[in-house]
PDB file of N, H, CA, C and O in Angstrom:
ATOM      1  N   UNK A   1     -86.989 -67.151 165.065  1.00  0.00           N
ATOM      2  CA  UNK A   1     -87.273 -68.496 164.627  1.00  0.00           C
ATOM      3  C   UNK A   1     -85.953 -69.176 164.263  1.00  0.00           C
ATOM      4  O   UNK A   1     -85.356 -68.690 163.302  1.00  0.00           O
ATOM      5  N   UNK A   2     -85.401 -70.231 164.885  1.00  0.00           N
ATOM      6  H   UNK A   2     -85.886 -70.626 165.666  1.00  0.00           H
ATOM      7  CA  UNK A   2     -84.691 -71.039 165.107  1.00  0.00           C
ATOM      8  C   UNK A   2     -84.499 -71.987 163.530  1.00  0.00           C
ATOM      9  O   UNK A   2     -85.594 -72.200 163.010  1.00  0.00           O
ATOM     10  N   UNK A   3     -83.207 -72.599 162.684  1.00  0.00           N
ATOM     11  H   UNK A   3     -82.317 -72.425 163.107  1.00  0.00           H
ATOM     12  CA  UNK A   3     -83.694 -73.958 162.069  1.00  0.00           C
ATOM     13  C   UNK A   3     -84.764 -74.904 162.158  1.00  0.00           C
ATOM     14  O   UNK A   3     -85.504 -75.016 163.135  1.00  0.00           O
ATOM     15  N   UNK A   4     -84.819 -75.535 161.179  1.00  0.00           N
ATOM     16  H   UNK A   4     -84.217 -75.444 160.386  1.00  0.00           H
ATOM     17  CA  UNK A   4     -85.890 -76.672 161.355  1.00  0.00           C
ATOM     18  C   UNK A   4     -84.999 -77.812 162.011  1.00  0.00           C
ATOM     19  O   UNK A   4     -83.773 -77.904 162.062  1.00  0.00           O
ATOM     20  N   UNK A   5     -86.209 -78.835 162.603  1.00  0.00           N
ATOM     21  H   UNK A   5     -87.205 -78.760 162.562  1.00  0.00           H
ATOM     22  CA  UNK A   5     -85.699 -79.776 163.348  1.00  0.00           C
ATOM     23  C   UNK A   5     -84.842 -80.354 162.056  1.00  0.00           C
ATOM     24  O   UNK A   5     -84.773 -79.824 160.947  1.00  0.00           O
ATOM     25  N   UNK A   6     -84.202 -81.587 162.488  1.00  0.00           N
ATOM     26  H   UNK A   6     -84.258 -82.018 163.389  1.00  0.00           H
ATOM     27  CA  UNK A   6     -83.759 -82.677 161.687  1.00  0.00           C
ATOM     28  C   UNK A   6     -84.671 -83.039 161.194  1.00  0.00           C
ATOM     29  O   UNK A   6     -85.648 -82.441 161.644  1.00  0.00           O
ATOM     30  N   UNK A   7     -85.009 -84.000 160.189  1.00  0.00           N
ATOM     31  H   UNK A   7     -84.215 -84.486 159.824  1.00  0.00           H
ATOM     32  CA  UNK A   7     -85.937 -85.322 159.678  1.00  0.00           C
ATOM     33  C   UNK A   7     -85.000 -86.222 158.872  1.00  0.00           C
ATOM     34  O   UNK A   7     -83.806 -86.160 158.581  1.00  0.00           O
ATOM     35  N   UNK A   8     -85.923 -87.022 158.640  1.00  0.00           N
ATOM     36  H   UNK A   8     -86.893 -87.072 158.877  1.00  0.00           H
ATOM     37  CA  UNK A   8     -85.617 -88.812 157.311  1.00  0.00           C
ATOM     38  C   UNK A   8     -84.656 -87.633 156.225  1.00  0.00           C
ATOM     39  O   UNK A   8     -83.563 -87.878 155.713  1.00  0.00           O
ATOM     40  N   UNK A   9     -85.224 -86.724 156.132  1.00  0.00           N
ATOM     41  H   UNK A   9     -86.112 -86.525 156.548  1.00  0.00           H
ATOM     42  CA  UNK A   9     -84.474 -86.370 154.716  1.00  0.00           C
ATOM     43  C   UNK A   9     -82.500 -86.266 154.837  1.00  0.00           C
ATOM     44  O   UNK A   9     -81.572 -86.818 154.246  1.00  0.00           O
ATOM     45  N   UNK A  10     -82.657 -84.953 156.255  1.00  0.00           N
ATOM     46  H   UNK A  10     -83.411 -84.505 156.736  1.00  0.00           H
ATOM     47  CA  UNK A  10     -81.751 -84.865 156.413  1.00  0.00           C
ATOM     48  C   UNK A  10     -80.717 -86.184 156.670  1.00  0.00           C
ATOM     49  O   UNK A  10     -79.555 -86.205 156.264  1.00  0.00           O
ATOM     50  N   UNK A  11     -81.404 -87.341 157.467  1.00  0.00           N
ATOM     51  H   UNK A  11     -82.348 -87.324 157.797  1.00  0.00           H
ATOM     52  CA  UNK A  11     -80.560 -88.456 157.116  1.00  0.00           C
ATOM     53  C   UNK A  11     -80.331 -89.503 156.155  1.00  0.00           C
ATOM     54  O   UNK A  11     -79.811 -90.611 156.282  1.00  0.00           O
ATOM     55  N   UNK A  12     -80.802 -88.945 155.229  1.00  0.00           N
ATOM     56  H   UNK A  12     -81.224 -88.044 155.126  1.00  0.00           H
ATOM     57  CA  UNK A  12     -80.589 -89.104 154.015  1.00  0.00           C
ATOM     58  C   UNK A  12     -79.824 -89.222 153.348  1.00  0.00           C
ATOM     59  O   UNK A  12     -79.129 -90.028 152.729  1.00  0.00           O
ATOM     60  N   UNK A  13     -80.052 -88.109 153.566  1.00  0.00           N
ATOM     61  H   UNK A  13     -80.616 -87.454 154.069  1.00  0.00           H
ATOM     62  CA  UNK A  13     -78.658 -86.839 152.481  1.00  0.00           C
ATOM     63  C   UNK A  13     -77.657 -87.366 153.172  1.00  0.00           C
ATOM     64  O   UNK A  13     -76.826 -87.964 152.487  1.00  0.00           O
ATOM     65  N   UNK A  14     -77.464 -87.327 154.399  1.00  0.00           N
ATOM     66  H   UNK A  14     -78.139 -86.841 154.955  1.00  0.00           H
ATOM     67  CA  UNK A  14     -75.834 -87.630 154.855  1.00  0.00           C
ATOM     68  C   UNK A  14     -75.646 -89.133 154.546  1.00  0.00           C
ATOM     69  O   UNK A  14     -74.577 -89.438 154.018  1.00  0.00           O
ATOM     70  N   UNK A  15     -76.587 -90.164 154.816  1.00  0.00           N
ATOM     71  H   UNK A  15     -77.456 -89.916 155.245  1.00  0.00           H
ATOM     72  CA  UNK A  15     -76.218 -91.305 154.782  1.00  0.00           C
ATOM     73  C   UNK A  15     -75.475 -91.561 153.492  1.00  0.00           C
ATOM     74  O   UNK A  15     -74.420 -92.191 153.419  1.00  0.00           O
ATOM     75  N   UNK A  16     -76.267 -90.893 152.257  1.00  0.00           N
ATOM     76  H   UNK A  16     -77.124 -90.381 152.316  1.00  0.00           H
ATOM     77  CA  UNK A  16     -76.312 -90.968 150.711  1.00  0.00           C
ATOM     78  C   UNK A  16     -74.455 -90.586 150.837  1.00  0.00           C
ATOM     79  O   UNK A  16     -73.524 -91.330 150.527  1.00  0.00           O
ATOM     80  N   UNK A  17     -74.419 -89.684 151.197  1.00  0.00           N
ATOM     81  H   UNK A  17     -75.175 -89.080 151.449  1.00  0.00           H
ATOM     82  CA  UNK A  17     -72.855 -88.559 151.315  1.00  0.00           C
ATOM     83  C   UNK A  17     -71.967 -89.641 151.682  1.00  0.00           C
ATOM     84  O   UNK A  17     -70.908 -89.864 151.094  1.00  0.00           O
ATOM     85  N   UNK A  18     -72.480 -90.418 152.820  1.00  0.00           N
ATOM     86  H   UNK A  18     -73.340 -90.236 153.297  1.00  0.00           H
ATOM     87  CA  UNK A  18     -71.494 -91.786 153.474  1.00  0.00           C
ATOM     88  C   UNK A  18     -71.207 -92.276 152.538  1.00  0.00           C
ATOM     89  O   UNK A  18     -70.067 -92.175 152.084  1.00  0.00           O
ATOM     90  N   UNK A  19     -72.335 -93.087 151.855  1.00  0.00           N
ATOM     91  H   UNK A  19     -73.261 -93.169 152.224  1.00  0.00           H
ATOM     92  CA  UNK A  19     -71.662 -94.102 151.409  1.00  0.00           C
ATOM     93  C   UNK A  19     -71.432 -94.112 149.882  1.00  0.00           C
ATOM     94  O   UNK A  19     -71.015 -95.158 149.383  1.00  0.00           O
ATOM     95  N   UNK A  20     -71.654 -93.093 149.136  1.00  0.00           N
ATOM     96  H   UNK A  20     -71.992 -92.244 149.541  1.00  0.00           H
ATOM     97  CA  UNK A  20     -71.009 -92.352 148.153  1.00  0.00           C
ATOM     98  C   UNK A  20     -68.896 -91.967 148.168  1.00  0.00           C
ATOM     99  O   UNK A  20     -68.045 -91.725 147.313  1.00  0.00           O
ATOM    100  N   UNK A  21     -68.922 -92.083 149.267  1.00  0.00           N
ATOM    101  H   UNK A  21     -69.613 -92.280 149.962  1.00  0.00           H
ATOM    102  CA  UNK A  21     -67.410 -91.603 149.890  1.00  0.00           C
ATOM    103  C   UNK A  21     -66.810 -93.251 150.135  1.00  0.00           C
ATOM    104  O   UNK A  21     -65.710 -93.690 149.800  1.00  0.00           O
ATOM    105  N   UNK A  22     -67.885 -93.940 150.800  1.00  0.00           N
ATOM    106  H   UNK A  22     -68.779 -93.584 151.072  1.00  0.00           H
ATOM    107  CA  UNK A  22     -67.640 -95.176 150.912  1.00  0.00           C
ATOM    108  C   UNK A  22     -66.905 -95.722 150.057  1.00  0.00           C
ATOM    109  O   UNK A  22     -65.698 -95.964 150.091  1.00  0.00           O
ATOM    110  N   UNK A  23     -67.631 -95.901 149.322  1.00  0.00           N
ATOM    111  H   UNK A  23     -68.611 -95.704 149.294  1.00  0.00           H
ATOM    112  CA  UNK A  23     -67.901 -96.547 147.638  1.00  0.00           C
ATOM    113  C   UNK A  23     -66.601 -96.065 147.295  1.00  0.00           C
ATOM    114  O   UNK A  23     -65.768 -96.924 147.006  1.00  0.00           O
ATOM    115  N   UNK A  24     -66.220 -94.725 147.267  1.00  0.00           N
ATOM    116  H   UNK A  24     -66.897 -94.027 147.502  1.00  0.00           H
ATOM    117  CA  UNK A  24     -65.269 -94.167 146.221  1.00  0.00           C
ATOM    118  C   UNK A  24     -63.622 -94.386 146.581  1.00  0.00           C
ATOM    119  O   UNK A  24     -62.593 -94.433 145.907  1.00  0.00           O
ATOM    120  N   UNK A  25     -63.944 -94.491 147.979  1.00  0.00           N
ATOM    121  H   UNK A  25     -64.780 -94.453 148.526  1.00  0.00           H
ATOM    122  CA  UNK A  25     -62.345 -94.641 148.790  1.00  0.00           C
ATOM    123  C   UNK A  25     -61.861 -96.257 148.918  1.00  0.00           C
ATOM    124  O   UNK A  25     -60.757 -96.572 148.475  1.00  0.00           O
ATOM    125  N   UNK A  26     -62.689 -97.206 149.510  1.00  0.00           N
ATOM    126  H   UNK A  26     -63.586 -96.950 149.870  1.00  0.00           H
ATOM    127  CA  UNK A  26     -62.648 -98.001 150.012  1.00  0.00           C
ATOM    128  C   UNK A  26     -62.949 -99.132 149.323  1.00  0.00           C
ATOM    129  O   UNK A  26     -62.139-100.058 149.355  1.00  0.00           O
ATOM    130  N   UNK A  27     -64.277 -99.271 148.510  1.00  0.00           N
ATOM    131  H   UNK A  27     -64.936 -98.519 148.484  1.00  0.00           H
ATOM    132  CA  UNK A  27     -64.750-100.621 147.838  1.00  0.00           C
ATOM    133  C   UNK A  27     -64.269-100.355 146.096  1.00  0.00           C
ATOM    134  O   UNK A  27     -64.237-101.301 145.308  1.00  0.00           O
ATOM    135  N   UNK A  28     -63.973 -99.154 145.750  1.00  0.00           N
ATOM    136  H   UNK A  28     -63.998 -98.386 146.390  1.00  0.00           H
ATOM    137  CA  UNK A  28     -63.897 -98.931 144.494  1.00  0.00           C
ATOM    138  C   UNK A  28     -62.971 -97.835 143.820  1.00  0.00           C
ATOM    139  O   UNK A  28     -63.296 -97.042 142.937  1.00  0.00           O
ATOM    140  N   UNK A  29     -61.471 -98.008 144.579  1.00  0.00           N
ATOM    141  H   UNK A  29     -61.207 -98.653 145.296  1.00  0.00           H
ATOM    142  CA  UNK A  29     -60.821 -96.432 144.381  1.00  0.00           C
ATOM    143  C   UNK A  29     -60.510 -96.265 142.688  1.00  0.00           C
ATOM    144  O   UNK A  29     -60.336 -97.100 141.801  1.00  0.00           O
ATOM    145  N   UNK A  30     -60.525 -95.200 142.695  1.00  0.00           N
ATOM    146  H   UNK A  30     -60.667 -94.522 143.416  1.00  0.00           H
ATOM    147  CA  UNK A  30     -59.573 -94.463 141.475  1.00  0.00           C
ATOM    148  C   UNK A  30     -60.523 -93.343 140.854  1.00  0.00           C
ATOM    149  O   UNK A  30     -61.725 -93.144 140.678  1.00  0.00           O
ATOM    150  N   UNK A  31     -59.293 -92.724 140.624  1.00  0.00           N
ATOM    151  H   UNK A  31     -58.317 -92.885 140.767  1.00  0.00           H
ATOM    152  CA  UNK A  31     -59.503 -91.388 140.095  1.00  0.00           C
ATOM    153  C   UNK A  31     -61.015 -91.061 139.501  1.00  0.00           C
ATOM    154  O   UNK A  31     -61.368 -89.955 139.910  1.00  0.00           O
ATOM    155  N   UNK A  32     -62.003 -91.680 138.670  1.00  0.00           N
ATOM    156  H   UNK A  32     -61.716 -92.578 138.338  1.00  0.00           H
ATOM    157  CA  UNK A  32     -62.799 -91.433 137.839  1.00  0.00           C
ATOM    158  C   UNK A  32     -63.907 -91.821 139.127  1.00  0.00           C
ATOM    159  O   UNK A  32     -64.943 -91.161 139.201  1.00  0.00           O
ATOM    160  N   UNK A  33     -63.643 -92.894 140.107  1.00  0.00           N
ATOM    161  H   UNK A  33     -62.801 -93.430 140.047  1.00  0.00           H
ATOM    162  CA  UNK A  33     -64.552 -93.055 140.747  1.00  0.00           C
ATOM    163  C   UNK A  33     -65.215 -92.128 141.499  1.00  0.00           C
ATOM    164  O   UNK A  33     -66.414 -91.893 141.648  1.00  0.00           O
ATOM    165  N   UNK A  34     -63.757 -91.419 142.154  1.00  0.00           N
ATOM    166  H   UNK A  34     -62.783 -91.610 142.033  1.00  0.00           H
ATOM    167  CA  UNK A  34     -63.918 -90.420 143.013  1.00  0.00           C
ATOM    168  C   UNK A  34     -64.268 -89.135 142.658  1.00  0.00           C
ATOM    169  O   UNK A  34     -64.718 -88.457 143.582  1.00  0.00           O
ATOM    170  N   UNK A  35     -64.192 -88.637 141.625  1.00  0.00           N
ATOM    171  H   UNK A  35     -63.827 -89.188 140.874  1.00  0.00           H
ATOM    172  CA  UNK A  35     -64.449 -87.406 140.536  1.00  0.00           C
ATOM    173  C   UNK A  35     -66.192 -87.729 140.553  1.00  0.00           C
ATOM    174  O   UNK A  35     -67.037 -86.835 140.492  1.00  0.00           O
ATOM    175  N   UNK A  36     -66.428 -88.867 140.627  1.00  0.00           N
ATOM    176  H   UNK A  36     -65.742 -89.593 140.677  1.00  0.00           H
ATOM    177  CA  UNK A  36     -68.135 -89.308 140.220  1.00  0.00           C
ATOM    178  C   UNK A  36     -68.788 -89.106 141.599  1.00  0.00           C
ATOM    179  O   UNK A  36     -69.891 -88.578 141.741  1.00  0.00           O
ATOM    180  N   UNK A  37     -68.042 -89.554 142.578  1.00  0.00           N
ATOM    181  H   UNK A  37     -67.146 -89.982 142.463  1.00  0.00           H
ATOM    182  CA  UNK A  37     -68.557 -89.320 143.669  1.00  0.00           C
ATOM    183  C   UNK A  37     -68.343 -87.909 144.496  1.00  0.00           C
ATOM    184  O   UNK A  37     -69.259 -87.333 145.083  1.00  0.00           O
ATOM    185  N   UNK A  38     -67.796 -87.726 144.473  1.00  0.00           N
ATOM    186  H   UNK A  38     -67.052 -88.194 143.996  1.00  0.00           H
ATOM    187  CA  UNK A  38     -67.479 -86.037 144.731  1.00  0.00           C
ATOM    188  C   UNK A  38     -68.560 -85.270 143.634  1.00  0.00           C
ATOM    189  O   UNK A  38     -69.219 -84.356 144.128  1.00  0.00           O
ATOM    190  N   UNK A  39     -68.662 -85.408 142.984  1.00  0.00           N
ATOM    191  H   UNK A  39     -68.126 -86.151 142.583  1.00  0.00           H
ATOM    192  CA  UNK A  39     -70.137 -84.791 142.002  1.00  0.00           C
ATOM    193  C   UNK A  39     -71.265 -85.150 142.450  1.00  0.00           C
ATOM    194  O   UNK A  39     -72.081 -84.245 142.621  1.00  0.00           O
ATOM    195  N   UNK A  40     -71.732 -86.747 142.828  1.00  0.00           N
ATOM    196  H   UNK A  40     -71.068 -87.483 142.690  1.00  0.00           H
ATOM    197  CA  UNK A  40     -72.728 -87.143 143.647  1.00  0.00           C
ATOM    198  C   UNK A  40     -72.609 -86.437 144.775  1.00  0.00           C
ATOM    199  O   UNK A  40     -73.313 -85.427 144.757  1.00  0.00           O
ATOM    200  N   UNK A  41     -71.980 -86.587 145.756  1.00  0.00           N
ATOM    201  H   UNK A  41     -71.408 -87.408 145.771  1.00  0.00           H
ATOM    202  CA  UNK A  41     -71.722 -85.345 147.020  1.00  0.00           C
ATOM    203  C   UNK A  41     -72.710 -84.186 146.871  1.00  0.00           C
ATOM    204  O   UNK A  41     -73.748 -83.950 147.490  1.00  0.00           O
ATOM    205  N   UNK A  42     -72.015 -83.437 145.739  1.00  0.00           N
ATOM    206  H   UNK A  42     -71.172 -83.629 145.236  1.00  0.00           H
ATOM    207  CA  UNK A  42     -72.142 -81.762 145.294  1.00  0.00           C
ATOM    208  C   UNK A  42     -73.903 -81.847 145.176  1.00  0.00           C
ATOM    209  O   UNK A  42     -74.745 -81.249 145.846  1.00  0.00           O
ATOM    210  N   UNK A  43     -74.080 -82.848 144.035  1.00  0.00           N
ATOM    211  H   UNK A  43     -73.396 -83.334 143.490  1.00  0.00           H
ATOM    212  CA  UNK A  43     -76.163 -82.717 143.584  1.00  0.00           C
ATOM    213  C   UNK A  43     -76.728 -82.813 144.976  1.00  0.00           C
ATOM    214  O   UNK A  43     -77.644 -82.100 145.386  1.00  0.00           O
ATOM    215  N   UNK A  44     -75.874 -84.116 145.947  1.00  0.00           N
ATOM    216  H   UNK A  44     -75.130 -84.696 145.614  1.00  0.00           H
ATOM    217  CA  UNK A  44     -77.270 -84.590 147.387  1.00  0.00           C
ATOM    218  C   UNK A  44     -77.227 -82.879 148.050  1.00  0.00           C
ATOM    219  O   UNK A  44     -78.143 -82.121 148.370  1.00  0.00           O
ATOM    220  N   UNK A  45     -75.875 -82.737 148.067  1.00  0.00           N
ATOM    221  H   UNK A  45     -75.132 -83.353 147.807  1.00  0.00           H
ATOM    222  CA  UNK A  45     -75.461 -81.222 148.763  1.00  0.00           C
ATOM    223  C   UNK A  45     -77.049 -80.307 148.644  1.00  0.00           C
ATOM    224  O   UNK A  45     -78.044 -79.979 149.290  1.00  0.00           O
ATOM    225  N   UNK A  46     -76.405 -80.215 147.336  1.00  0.00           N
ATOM    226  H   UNK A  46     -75.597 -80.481 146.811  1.00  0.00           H
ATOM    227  CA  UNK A  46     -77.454 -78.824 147.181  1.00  0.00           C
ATOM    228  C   UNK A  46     -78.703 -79.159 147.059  1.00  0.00           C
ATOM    229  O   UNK A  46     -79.349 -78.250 147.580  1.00  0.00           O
ATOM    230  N   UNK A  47     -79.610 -80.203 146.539  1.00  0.00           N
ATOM    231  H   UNK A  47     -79.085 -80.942 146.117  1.00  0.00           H
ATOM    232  CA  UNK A  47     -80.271 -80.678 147.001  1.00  0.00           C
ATOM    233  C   UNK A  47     -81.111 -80.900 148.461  1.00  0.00           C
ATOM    234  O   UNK A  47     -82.320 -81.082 148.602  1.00  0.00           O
ATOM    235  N   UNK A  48     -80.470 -80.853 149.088  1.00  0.00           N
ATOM    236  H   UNK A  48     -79.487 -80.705 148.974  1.00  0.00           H
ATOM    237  CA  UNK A  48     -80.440 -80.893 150.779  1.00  0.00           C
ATOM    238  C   UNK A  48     -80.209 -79.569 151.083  1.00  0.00           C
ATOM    239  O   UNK A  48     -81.166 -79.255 151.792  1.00  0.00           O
ATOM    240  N   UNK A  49     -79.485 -78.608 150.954  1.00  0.00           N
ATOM    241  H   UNK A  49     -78.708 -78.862 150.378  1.00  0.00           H
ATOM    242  CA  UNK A  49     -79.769 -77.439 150.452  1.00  0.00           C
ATOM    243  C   UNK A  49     -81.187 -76.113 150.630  1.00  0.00           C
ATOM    244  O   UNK A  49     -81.802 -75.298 151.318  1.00  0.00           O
ATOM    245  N   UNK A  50     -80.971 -76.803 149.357  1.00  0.00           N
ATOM    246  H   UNK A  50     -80.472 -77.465 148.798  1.00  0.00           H
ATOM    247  CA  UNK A  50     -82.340 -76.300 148.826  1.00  0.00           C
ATOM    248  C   UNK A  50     -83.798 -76.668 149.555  1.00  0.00           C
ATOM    249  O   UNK A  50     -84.752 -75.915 149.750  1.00  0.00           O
ATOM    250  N   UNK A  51     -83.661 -77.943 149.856  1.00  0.00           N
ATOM    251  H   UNK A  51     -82.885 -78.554 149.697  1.00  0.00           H
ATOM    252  CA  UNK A  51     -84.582 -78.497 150.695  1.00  0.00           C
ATOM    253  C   UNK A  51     -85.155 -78.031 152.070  1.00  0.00           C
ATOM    254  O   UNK A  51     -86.326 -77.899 152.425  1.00  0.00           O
ATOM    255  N   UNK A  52     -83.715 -77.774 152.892  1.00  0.00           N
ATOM    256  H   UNK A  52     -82.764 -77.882 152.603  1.00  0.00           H
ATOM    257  CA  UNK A  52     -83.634 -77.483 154.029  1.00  0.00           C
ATOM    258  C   UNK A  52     -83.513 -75.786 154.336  1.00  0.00           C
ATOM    259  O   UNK A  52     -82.963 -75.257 155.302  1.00  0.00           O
ATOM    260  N   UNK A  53     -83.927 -75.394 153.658  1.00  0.00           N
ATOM    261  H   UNK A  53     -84.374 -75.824 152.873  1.00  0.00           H
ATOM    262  CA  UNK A  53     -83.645 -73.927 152.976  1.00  0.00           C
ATOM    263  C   UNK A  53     -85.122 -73.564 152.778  1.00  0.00           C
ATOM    264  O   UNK A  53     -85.355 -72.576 153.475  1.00  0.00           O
ATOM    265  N   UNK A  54     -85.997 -73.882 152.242  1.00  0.00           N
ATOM    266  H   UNK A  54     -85.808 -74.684 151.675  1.00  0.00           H
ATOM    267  CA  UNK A  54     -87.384 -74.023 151.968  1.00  0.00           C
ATOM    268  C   UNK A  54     -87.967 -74.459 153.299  1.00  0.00           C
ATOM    269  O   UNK A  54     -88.966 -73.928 153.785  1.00  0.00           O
ATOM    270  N   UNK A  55     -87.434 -75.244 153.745  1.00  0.00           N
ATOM    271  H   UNK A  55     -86.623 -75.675 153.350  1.00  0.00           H
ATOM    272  CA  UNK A  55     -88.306 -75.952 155.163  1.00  0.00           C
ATOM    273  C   UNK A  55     -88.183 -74.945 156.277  1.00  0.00           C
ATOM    274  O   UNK A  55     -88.969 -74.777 157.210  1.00  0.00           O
ATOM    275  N   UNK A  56     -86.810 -74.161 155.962  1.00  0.00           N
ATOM    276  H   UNK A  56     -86.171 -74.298 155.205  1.00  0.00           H
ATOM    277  CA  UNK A  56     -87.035 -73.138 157.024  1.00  0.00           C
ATOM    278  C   UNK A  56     -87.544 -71.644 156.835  1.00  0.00           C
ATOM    279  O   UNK A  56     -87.845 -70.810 157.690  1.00  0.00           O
ATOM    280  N   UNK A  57     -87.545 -71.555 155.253  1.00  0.00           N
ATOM    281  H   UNK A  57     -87.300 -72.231 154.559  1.00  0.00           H
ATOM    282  CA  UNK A  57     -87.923 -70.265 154.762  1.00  0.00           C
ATOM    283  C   UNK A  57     -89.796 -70.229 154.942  1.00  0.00           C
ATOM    284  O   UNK A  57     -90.543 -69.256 154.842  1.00  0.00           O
ATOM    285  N   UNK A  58     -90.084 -71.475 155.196  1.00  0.00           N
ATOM    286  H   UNK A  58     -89.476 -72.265 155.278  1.00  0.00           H
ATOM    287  CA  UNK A  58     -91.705 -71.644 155.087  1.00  0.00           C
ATOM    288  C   UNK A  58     -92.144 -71.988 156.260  1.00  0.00           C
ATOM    289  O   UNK A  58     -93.347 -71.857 156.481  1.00  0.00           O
ATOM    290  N   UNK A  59     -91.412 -72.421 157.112  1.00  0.00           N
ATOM    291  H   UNK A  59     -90.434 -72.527 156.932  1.00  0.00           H
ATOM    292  CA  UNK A  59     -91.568 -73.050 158.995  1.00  0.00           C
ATOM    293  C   UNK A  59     -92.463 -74.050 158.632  1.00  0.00           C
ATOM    294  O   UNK A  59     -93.640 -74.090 158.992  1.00  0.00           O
ATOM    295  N   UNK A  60     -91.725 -75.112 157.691  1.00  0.00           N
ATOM    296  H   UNK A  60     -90.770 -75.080 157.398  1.00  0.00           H
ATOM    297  CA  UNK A  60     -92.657 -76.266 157.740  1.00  0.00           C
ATOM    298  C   UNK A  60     -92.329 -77.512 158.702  1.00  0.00           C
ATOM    299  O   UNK A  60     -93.096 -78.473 158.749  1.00  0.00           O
TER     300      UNK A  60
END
């Protein structure tokens, strides 16, 4: 048994990851921003994770 397909979630999570990085480099730099967003990163991470981890541990 193979991964689960993609879904909404998984583009989610990455979109969330985008523009979290977005935000931190580009519309809003400095140090504290990026420390906040790099932590946001880490929660969608594992989150998505965990998620996608379950979806395949259960073949949902």
């Amino acid at each position: 048994m193979g991964p689960p397909a993609p879904t909404r979630l998984d583009a989610a999570a990455a979109a969330s990851v985008a523009l979290c990085l977005l935000v931190a480099y580009y519309l809003a730099p400095g140090p504290t921003v990026q420390y906040a967003a790099w932590l946001a990163v880490f929660c969608v991470w594992m989150a998505w994770f965990v998620a996608f981890g379950a979806r395949w541990l259960y073949a949902e």
